[in-house]
N, C-alpha and C positions, 0 to 999 in steps of 0.2 A: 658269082659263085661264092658258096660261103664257104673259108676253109678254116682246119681245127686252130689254127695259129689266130686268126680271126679273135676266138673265145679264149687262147691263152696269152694276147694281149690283154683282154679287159680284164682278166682272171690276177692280174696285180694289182693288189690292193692302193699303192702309192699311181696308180694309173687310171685305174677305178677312180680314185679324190681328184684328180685332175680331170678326168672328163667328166664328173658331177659338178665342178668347178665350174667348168667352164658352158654347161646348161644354160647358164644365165647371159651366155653372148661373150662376145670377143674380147680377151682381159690378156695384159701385158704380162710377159712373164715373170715379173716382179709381185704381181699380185697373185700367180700362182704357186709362188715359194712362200709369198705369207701362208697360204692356203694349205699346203701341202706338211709345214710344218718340216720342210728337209731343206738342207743348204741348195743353192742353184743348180751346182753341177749336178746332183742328182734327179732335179727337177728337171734341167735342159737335157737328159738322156735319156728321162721318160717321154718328154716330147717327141724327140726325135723316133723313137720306136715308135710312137702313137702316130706321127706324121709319116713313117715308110709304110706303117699298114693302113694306110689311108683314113684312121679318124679323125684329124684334126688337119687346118690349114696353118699355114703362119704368113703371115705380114709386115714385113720389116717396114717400119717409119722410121730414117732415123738409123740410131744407137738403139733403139727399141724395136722389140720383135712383139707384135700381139699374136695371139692363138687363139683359132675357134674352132666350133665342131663342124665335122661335115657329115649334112646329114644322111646325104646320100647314104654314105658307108650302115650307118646303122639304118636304113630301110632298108638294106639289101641282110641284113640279120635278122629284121623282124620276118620279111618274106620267109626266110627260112623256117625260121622258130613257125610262122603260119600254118607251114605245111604240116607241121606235128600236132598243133593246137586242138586239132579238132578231138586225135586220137586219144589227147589228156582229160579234156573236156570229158570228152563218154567213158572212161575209164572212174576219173572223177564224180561223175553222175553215177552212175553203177554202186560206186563204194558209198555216196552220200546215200543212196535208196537203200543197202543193204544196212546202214549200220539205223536209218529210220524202224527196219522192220524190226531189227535186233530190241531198240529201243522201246517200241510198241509192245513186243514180245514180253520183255522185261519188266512193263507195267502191268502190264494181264495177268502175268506170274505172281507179281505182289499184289497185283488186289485178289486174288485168288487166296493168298495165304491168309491175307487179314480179314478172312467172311468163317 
């Protein structure tokens, strides 16, 4: 089940860069402070919020913690998003055929003027 909290986790821009970050596979959280461009502690509280709403794992080795994505979490947001897709799609269709006829219209018009 997808809930609104779901989209205003990823809806932070400093959480948003860490899970673009971490696209690329499992990275230590030292490489995601280089990445992130903000001191740790701030980095290790965006994890933590990303890790209680279930998009990332962590794995302690060590004194080091690595992060990755779980993908699960974001298939269960695409399904969602699926369910609206189609309704955007023909709405999008719709506007693409009407602004063609507009288009059409508007050259008809000008070659009309220039005879």
């Amino acid at each position: 089940m997808v809930h609104f909290q779901m989209f205003e986790t990823l809806a932070d821009p400093t959480r948003l860069l860490i899970v673009e970050s971490l696209c690329g596979g499992e990275r230590p959280v030292s490489e995601i402070v280089e990445r992130a461009g903000i001191h740790q502690s701030g980095v290790s509280r965006h994890l933590r919020i990303l890790h209680e709403a279930g998009f990332v794992t962590v794995r302690p080795e060590g004194q080091r913690r690595y992060y990755a994505l779980r993908p699960e979490r974001f298939r269960e947001l695409d399904e969602w998003v699926a369910k609206y897709r189609g309704l955007w799609e023909a709405r999008l269709d719709r506007f693409g055929a009407a602004l063609e006829r507009r288009r059409t219209a508007l050259k008809d018009t000008s070659k009309g003027r220039r005879k």
